[in-house]
BAFI-3210 file (N, C-alpha, C; in Angstrom, 3 decimals, decimal comma, padded with zeros to 6 digits):
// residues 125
n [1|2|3|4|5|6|7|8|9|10|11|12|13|14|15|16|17|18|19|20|21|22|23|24|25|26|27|28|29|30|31|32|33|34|35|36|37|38|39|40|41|42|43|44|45|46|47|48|49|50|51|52|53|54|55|56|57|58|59|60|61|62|63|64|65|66|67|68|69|70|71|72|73|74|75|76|77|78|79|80|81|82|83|84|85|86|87|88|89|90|91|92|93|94|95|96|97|98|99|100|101|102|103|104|105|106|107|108|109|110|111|112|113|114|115|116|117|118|119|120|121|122|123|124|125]
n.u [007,195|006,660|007,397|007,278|006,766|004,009|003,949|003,222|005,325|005,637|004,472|000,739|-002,677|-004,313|-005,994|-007,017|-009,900|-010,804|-012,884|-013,275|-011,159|-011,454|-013,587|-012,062|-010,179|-011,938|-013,633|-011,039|-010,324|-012,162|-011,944|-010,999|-009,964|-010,463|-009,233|-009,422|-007,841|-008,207|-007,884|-004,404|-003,186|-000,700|-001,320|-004,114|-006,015|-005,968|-005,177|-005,673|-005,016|-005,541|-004,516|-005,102|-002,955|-000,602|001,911|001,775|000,032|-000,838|-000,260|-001,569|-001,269|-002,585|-001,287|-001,385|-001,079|-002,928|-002,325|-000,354|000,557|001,802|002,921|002,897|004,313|005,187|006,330|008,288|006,672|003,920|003,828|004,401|001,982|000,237|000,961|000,281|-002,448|-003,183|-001,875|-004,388|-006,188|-005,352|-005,942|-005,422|-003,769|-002,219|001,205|003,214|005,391|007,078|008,667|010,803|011,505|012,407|014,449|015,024|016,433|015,714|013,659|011,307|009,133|005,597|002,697|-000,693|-000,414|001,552|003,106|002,790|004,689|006,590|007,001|008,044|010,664|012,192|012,028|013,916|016,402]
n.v [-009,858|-007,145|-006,322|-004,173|-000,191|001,554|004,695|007,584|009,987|011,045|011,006|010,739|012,017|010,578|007,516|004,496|003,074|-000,743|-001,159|000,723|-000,152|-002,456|-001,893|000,120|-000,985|-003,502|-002,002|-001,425|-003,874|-006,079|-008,387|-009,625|-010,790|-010,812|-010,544|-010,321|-008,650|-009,565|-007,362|-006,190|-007,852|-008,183|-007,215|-005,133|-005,881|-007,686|-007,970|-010,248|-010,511|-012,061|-012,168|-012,009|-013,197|-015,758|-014,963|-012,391|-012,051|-010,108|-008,836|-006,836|-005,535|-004,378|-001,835|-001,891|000,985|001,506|003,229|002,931|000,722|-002,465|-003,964|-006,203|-007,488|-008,398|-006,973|-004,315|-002,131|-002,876|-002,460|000,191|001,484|000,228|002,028|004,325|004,250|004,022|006,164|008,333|007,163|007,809|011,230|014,005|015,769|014,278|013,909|011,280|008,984|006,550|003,831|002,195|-000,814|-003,597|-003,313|-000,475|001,589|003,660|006,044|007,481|010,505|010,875|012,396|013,634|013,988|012,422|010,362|007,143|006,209|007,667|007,187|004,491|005,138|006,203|004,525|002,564|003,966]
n.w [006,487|004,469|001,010|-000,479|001,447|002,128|003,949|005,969|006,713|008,862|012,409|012,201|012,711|011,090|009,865|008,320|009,022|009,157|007,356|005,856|004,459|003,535|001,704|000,187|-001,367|-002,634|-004,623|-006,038|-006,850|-007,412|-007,380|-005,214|-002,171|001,215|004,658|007,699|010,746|014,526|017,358|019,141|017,026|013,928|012,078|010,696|008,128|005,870|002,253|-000,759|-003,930|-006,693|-009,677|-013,144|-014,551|-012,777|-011,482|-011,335|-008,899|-005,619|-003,055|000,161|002,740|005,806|008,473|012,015|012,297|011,051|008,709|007,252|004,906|003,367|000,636|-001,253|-004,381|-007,129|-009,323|-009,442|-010,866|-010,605|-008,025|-008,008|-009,080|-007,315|-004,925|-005,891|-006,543|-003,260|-002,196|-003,328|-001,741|001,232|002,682|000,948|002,295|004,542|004,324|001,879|002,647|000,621|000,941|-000,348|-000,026|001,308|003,172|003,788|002,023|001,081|-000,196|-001,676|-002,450|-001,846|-003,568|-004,486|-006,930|-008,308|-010,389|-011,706|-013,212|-012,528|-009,940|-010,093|-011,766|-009,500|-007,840|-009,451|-008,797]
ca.u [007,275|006,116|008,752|007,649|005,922|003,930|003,783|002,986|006,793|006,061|003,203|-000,760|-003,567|-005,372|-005,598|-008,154|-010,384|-010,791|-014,029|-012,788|-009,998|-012,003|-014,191|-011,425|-009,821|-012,665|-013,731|-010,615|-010,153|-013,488|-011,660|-009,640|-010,316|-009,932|-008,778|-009,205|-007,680|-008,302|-007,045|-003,586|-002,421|000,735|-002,126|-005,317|-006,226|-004,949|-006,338|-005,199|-005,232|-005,320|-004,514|-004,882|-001,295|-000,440|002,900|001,301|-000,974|-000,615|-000,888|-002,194|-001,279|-003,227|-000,342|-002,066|-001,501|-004,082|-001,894|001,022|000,303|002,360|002,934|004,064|004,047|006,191|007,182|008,036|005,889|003,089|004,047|004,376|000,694|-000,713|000,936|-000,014|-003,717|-003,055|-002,069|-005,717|-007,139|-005,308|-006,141|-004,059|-002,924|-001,140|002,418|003,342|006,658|007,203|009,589|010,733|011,754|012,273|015,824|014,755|017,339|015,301|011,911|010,076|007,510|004,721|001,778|-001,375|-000,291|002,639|002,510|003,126|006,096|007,465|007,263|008,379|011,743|012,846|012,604|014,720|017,504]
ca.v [-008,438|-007,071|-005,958|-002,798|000,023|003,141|005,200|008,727|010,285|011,439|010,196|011,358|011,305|009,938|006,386|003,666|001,839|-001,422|-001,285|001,290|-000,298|-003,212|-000,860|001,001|-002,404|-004,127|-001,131|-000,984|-004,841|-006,668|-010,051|-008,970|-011,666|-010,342|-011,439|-009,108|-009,808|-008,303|-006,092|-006,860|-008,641|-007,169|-006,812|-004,890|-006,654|-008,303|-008,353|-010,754|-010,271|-012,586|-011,744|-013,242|-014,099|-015,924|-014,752|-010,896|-011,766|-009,270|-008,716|-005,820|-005,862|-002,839|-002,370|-001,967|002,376|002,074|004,379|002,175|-000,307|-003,938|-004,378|-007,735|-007,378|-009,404|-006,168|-002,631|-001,119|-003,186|-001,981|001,775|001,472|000,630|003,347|005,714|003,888|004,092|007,821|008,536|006,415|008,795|012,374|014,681|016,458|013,793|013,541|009,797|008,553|005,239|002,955|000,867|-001,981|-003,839|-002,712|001,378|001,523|004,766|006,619|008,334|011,223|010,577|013,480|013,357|013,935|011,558|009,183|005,636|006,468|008,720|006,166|003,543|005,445|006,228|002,686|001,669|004,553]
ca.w [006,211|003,065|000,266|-000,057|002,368|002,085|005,084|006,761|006,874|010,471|012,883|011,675|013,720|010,476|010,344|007,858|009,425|008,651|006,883|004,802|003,270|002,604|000,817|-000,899|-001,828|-003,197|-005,053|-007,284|-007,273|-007,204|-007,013|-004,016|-000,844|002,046|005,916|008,746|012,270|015,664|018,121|019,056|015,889|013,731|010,374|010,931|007,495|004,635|000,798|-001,926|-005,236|-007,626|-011,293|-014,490|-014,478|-011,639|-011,100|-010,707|-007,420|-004,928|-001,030|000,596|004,370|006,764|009,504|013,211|012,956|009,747|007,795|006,616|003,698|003,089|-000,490|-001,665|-005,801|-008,201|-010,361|-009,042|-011,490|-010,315|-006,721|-007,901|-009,462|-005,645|-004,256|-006,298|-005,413|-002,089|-002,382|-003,545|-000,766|002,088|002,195|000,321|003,602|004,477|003,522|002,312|001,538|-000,847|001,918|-001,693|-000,079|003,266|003,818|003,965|001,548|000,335|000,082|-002,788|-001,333|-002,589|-003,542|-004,830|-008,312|-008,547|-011,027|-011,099|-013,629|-011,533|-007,988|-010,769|-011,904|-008,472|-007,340|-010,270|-008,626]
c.u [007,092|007,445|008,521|006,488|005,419|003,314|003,621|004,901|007,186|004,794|002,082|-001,618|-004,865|-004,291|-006,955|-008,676|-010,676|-011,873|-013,661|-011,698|-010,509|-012,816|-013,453|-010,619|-010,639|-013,427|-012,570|-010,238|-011,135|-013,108|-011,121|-010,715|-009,678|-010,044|-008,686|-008,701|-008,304|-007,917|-005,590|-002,550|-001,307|000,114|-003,487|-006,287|-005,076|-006,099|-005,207|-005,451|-004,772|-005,539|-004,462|-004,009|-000,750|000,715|002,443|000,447|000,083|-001,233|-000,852|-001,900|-001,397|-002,261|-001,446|-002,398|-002,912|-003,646|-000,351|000,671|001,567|001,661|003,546|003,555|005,193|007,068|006,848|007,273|004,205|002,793|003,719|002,822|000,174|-000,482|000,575|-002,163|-004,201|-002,731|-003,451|-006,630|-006,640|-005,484|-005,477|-003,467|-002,035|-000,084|002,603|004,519|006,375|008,685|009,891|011,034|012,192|013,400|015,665|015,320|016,857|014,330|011,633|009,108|006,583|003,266|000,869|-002,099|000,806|001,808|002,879|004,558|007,028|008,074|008,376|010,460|012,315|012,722|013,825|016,607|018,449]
c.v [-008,202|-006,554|-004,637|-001,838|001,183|003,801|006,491|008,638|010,603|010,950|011,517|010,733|010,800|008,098|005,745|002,688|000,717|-001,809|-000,614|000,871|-001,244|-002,726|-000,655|-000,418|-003,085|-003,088|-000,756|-002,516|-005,738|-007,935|-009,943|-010,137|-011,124|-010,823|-010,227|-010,081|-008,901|-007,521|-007,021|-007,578|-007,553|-006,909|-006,220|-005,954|-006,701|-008,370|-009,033|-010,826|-010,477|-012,100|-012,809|-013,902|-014,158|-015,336|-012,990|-010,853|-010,482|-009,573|-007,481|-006,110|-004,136|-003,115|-001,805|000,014|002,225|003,299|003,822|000,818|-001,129|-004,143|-005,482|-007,892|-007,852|-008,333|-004,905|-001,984|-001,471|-002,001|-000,323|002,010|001,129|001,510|004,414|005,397|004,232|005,591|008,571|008,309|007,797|010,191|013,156|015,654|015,783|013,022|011,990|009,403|007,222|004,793|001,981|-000,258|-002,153|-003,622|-001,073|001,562|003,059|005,299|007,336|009,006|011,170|011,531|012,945|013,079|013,200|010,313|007,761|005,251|006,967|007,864|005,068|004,397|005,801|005,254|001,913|002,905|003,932]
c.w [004,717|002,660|000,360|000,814|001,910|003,447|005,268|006,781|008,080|010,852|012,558|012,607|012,570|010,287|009,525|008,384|008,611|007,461|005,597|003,784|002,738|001,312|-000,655|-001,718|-003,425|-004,522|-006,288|-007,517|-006,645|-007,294|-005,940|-002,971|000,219|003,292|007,111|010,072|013,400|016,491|018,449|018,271|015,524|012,127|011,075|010,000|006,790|003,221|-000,392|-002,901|-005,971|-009,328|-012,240|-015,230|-013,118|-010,980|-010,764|-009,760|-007,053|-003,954|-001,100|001,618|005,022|007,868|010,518|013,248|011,728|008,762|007,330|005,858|003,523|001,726|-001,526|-003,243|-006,247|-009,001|-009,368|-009,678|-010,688|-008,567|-007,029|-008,530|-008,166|-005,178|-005,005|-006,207|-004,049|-001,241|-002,368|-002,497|000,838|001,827|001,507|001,277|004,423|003,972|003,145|001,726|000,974|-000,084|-000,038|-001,469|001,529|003,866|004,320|003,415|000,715|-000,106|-000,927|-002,064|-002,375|-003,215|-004,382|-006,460|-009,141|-009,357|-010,942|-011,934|-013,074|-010,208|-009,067|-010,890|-010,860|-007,561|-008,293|-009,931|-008,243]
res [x|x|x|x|x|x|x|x|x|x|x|x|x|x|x|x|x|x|x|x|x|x|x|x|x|x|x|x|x|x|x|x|x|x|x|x|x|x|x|x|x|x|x|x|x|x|x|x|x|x|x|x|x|x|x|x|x|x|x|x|x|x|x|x|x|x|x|x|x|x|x|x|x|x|x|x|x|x|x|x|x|x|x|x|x|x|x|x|x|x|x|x|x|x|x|x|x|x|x|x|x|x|x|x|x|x|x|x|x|x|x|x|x|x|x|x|x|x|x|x|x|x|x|x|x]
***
């Protein structure tokens, strides 16, 4: 399970196909490797992303609705810089909270103008 999640706050009948996130992926991280699975699985895909300090990789995990992101990042800030990525990537009609961690222990909503300071200081609540 990833550490932290970003999700739709209630169910959407939008949803990224897989093509597209590789897309949108590879597009803001052109080293990004990516792993798709197929029907059935508990990942649509997966993208890894290696940085120039090893200890800042990152995962990317597509959950099966295509509208809930698996964020496995070393630093919350790092983490609050995808979602606010990942914000951009869904439409701005739908709502998205900021799950901060794998307990639910508490959600950030997320909008299309939220910054990555902003997701960042209410993970550190």
């Amino acid at each position: 399970m990833a550490e932290f999640l970003v999700s739709p706050a209630a169910p959407t009948q939008w949803s990224l196909p897989t093509e597209a996130f590789a897309q949108a992926v590879t597009q803001r991280w052109s080293q990004a490797r990516l792993r798709r699975w197929g029907e059935g699985g508990q990942l649509l895909a997966s993208a890894w992303i290696r940085a120039a300090e090893a200890w800042d990789d990152l995962l990317l995990e597509l959950h099966p609705s295509g509208s809930t992101l698996g964020i496995d990042a070393r630093s919350q800030r790092l983490a609050a810089e995808v979602v606010c990525w990942w914000r951009r990537v869904v439409p701005p009609d739908v709502p998205v909270l900021w799950f901060y961690d794998r307990g639910f222990a508490g959600y950030s909503e997320i909008w299309p103008d939220t910054s990555p300071e902003e997701v960042f200081a209410s993970a550190r609540r």
